[in-house]
Structure formats: structure tokens, C-alpha cells
TIGUFI-249075 format. One record per residue (C-alpha): residue number from 1; residue in three letters; x, y, z. Coordinates in nm, 3 decimals, padded with zeros to 5 digits, always signed. Example, Ala and Ser with C-alpha at 12.3 -4.5 7.8 and 13.67 -1.06 7.14 Angstrom:
TIGUFI-249075
nr:1 | rest:ALA | x:+01.230 | y:-00.450 | z:+00.780 $
nr:2 | rest:SER | x:+01.367 | y:-00.106 | z:+00.714 $
***
This chain:
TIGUFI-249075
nr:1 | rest:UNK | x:+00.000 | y:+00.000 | z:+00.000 $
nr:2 | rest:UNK | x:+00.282 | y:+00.265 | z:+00.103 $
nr:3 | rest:UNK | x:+00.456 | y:+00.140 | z:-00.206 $
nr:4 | rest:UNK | x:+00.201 | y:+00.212 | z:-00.405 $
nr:5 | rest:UNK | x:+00.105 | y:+00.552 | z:-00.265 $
nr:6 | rest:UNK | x:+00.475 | y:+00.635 | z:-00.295 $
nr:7 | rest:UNK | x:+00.483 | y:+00.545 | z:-00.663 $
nr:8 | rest:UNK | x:+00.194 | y:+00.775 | z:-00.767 $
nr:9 | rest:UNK | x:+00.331 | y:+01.073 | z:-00.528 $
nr:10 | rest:UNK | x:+00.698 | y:+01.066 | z:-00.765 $
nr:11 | rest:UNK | x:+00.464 | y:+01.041 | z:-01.052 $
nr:12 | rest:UNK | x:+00.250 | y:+01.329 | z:-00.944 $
nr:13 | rest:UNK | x:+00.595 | y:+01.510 | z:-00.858 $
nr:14 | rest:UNK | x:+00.728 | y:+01.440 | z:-01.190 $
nr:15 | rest:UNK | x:+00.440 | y:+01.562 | z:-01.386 $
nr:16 | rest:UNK | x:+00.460 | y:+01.880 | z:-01.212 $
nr:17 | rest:UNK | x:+00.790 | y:+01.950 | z:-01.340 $
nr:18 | rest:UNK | x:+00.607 | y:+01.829 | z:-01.680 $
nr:19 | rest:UNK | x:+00.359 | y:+02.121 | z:-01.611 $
nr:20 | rest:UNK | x:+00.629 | y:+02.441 | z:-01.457 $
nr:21 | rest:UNK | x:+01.008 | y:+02.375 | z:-01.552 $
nr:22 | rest:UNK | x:+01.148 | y:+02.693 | z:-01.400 $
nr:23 | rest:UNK | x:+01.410 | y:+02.642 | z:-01.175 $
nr:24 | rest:UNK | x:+01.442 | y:+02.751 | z:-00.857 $
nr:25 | rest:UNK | x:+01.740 | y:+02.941 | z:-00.730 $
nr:26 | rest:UNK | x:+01.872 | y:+02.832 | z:-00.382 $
nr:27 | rest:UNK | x:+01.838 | y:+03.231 | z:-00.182 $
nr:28 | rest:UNK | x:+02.109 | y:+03.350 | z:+00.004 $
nr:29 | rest:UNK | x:+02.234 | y:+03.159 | z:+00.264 $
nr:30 | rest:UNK | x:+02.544 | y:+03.138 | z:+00.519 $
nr:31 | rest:UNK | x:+02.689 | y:+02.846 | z:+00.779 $
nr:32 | rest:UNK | x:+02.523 | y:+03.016 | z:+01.057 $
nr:33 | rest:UNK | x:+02.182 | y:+03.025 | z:+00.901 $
nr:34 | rest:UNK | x:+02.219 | y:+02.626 | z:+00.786 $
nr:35 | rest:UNK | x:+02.316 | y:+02.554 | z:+01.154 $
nr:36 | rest:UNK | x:+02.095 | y:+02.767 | z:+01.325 $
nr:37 | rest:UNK | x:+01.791 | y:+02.587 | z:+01.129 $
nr:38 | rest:UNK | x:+01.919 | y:+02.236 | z:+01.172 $
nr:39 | rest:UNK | x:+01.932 | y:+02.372 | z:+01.558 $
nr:40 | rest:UNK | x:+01.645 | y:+02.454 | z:+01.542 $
nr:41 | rest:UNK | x:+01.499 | y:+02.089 | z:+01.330 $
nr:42 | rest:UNK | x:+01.712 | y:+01.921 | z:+01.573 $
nr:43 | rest:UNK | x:+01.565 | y:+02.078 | z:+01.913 $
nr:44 | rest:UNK | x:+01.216 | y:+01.973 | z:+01.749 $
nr:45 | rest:UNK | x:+01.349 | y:+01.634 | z:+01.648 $
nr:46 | rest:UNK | x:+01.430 | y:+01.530 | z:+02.038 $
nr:47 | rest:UNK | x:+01.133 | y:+01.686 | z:+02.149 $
nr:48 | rest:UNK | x:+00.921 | y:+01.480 | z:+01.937 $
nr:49 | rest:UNK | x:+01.191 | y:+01.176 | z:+02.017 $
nr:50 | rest:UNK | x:+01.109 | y:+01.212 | z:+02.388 $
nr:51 | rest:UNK | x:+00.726 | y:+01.286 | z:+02.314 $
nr:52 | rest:UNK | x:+00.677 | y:+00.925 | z:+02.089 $
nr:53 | rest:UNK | x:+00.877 | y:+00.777 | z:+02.370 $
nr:54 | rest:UNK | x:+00.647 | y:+00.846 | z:+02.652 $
nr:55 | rest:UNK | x:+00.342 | y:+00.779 | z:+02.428 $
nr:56 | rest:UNK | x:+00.476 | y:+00.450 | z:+02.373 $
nr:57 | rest:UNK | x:+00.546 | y:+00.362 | z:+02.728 $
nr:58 | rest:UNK | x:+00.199 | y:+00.468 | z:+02.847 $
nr:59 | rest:UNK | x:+00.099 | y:+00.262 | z:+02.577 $
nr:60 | rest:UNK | x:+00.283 | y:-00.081 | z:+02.555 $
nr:61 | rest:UNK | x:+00.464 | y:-00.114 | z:+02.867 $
nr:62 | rest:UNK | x:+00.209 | y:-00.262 | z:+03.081 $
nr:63 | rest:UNK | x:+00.237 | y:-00.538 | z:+02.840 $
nr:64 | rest:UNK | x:+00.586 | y:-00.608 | z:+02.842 $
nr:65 | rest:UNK | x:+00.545 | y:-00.618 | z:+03.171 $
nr:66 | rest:UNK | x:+00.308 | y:-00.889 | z:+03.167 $
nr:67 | rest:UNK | x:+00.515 | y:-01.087 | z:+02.966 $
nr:68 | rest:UNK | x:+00.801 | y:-01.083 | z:+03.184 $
nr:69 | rest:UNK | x:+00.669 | y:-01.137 | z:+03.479 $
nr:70 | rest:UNK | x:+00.510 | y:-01.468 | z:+03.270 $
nr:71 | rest:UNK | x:+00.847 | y:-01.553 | z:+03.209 $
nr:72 | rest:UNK | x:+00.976 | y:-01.521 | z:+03.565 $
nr:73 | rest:UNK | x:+00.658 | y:-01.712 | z:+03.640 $
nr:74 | rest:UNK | x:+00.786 | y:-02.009 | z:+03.441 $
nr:75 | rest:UNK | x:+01.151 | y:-01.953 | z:+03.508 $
nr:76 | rest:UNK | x:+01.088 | y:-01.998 | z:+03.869 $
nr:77 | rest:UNK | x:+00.837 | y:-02.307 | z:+03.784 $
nr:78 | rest:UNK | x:+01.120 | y:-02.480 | z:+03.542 $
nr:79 | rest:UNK | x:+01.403 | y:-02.398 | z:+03.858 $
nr:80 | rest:UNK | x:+01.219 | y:-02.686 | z:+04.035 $
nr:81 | rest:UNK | x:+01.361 | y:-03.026 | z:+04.037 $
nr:82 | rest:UNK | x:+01.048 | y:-03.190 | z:+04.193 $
nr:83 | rest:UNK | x:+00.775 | y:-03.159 | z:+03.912 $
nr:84 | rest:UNK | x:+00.734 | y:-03.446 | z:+03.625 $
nr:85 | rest:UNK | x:+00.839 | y:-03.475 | z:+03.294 $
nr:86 | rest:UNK | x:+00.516 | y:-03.368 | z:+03.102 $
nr:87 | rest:UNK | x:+00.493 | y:-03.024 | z:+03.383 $
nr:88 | rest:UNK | x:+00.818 | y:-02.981 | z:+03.291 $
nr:89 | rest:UNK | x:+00.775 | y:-03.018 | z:+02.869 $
nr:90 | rest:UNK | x:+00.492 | y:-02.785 | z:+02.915 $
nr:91 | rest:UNK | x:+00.626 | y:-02.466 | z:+03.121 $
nr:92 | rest:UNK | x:+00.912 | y:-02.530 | z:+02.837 $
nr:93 | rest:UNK | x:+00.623 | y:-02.514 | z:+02.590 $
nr:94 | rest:UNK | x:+00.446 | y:-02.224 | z:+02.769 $
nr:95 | rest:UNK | x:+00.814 | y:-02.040 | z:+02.767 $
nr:96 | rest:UNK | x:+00.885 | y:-02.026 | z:+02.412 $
nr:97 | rest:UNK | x:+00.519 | y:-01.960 | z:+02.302 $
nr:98 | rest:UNK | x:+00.606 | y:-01.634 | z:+02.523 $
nr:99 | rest:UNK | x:+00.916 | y:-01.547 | z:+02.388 $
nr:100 | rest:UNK | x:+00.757 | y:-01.579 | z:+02.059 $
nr:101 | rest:UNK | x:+00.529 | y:-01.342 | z:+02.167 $
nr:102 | rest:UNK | x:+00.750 | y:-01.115 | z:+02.296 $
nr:103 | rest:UNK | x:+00.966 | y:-01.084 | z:+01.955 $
nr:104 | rest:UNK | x:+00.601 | y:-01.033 | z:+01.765 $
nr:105 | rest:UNK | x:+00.557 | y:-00.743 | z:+02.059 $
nr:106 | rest:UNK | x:+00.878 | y:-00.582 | z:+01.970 $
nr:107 | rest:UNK | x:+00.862 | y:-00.564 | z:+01.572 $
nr:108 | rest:UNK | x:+00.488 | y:-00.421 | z:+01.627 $
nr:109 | rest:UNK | x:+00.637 | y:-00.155 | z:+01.904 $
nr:110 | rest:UNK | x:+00.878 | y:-00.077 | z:+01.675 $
nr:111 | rest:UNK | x:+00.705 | y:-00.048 | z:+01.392 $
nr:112 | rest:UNK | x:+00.378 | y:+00.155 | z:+01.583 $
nr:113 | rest:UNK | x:+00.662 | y:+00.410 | z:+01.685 $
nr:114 | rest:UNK | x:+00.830 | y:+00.422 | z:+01.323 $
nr:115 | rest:UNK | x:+00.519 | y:+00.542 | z:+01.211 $
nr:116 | rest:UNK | x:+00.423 | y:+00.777 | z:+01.470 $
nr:117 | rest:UNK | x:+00.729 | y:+00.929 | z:+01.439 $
nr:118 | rest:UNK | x:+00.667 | y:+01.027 | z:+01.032 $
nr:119 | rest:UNK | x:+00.344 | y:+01.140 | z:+01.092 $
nr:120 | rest:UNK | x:+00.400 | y:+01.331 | z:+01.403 $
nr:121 | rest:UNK | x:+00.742 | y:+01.465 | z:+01.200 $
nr:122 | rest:UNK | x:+00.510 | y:+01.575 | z:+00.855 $
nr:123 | rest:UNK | x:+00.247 | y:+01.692 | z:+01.120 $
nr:124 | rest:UNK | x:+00.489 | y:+01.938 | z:+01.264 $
nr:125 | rest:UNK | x:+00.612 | y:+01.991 | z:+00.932 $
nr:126 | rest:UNK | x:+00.263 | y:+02.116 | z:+00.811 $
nr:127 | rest:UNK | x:+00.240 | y:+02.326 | z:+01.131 $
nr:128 | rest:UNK | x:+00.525 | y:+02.559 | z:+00.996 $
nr:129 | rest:UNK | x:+00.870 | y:+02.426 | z:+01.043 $
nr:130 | rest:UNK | x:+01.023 | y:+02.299 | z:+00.706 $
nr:131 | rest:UNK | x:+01.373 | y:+02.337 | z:+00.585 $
nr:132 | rest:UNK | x:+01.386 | y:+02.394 | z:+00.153 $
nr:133 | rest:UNK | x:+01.105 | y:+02.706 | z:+00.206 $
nr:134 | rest:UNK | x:+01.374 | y:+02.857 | z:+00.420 $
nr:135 | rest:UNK | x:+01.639 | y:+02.820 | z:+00.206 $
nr:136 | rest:UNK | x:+01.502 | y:+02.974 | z:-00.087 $
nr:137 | rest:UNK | x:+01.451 | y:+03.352 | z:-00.193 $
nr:138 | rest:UNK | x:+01.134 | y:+03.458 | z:-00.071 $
nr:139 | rest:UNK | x:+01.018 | y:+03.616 | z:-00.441 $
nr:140 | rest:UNK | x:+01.103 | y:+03.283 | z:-00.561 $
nr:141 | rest:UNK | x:+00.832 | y:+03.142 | z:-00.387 $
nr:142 | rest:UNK | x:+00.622 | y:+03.387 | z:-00.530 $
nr:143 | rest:UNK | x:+00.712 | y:+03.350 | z:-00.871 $
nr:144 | rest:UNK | x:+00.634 | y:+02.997 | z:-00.873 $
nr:145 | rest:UNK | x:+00.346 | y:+02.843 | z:-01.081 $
nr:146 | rest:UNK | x:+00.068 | y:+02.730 | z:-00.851 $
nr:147 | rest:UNK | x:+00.198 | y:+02.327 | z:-00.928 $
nr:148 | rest:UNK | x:+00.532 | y:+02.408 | z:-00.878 $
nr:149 | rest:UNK | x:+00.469 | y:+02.584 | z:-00.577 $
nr:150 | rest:UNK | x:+00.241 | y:+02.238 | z:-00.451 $
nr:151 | rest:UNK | x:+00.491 | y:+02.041 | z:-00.546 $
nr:152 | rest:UNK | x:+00.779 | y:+02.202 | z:-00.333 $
nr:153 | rest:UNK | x:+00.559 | y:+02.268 | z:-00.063 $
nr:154 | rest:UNK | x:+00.429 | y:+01.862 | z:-00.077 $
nr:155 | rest:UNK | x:+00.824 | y:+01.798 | z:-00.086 $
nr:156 | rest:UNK | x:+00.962 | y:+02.042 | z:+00.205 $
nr:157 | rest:UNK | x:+00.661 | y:+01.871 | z:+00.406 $
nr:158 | rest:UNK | x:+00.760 | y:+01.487 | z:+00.332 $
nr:159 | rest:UNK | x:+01.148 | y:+01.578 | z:+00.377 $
nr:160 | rest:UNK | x:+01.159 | y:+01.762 | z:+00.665 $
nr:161 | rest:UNK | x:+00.903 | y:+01.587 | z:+00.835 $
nr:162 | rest:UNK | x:+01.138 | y:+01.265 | z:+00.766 $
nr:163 | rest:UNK | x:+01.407 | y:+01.422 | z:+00.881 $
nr:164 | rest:UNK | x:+01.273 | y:+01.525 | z:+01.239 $
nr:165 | rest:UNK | x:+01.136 | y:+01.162 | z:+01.256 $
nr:166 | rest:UNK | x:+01.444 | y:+01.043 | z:+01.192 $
nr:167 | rest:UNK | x:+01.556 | y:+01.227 | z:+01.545 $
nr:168 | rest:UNK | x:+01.882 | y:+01.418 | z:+01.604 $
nr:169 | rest:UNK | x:+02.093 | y:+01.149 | z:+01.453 $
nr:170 | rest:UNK | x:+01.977 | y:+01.246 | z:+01.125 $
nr:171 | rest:UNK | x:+02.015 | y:+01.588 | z:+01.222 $
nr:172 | rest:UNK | x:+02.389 | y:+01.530 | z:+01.317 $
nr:173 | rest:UNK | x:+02.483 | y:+01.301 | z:+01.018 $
nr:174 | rest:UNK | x:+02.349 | y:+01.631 | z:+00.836 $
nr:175 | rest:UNK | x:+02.530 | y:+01.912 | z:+01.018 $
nr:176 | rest:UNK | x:+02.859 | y:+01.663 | z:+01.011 $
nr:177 | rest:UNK | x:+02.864 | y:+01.649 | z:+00.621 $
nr:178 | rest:UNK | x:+02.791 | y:+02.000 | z:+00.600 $
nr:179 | rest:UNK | x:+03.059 | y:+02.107 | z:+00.855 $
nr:180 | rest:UNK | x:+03.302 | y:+01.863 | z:+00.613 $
nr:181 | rest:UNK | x:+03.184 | y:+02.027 | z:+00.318 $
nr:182 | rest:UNK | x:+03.330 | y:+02.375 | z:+00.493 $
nr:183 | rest:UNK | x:+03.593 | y:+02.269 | z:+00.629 $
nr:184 | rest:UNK | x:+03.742 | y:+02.124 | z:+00.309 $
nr:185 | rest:UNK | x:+03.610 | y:+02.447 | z:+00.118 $
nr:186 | rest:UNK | x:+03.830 | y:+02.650 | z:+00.371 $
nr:187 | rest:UNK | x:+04.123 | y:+02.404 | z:+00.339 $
nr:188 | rest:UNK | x:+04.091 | y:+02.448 | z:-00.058 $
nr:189 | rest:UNK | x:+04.100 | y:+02.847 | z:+00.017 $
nr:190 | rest:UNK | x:+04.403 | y:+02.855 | z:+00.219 $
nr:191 | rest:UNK | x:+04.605 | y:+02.614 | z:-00.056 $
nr:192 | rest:UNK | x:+04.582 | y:+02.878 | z:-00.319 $
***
């Protein structure tokens, strides 16, 4: 389903540039104003971070702690040496139908906070806080054909709203290639 709703949002992008092929010119930006937006993306990033994370532990620990304390349950039942064979084959039985369930718990956790992470990121990105609308010239915005102008605004919404669910690591691997990207641009300054 995703896959398919991804396909015919690239197609839908594509056409637009079909539709308005003006380019748009990147406005006039320094280092401080890149880092003091990813700041900015980045303070929203763990704030969302720690935000998921309580939702999710409101939310799905009281499970997890019902299946561990099934587990010590049966631990404690299999550390007897008193109980018979076909006791003994089941609380083994019970134990990995648990831990079964456990693993099934984990990959739906994970997955539950994947997704509430993108859609909490692209609904704070629809709020107002996007990265490509602040790194263009205002009048370019302006200029812009009305499907041009959906079409960037649809794509600053997806990207930044991926990148804050992607949390401050993707914030950091992001400020780290762009500090690189300076540093080797001053290194190549001071060589000639």
C-alpha cells in the first residue's frame, strides 16, 4: 500500500515538473543560518523523540510487563527439580510460546513508533517548520506556478518531516557532512 502511494506521489511530482520547468534558485544563505535551522529541526526532532517515547510507554509497557513477569513465572516453575516430565515439557512449551510473543511485541512496538514518528514529524512539518522554504529567496516562492509551488511545498513537508522523525541522529549526520563540506572548502581556500 505505502509502495504504491509512494509510486503515484513521484509520478504526481514528476508531472509537475512536466507542467512548470522553471528552476528555482537556492536564496542566500550562510553556515550560521544552515546551523541555526538544523538547531532549530534538531531541538524539534528530540522533542518529538522524547514525546513518541512516553506515548509509547503509556501505551505498551504494561504489556511487556506482563510478559516478563510470565516468564519469571515459568523460570521460577522450570528452577524446580520436583515436578514431572510432562509439567516440565509444558512450562518449556508455555516459555517459548512467550518469547515468541515477545519478539512479535517488539517488531509491532517498533514499527507503531516508526510510524508515529513520520506522521507526528510531517504533522509538525505542516504546522510551519520545514527546511527547503527557508532556504530559498522569498520572491522565488512567489514566482512559482501554482503546481510548482504544490509540489515544493508537498516535498519540504515529506522531507523535513522525515528528517525530524528520523531524530537528532539524522540531524547530526546532516550538520557533520555540512561542517566537512566547509571545512574542506576552507582548506581548498588557504592552498591557493
Amino acid at each position: 500500500m505505502i509502495q504504491i502511494v509512494g509510486t503515484i506521489l513521484l509520478i504526481a511530482l514528476l508531472s509537475l515538473t512536466a507542467v512548470s520547468q522553471d528552476v528555482i534558485k537556492v536564496g542566500n544563505f550562510g553556515p550560521n543560518d544552515v546551523f541555526q535551522l538544523l538547531t532549530v529541526i534538531g531541538f524539534v526532532a528530540a522533542l518529538q523523540h522524547s514525546a513518541v517515547e512516553v506515548i509509547m510507554s503509556t501505551w505498551r509497557d504494561p504489556i511487556q510487563e506482563k510478559y516478563k513477569a510470565d516468564m519469571e513465572r515459568l523460570d521460577a516453575e522450570l528452577a524446580v527439580e520436583d515436578e514431572t516430565p510432562e509439567e516440565r515439557k509444558q512450562w518449556i512449551l508455555e516459555r517459548k510460546d512467550i518469547e515468541i510473543k515477545i519478539k512479535e511485541f517488539k517488531t509491532v512496538t517498533r514499527k507503531l513508533a516508526l510510524w508515529i514518528t513520520l506522521l507526528s514529524g510531517v504533522f509538525v512539518s505542516v504546522v510551519g517548520i520545514r527546511i527547503l522554504g527557508n532556504l530559498i529567496d522569498p520572491s522565488q516562492l512567489k514566482e512559482m506556478s501554482k503546481y510548482q509551488s504544490l509540489g515544493f511545498n508537498i516535498m519540504d513537508v515529506f522531507l523535513t518531516g522525515a528528517l525530524i522523525s528520523g531524530g537528532t541522529e539524522g540531524v547530526y549526520q546532516i550538520v557533520q557532512v555540512f561542517s566537512s563540506f566547509l571545512n574542506k572548502t576552507t582548506e581548498k581556500v588557504k592552498a591557493n
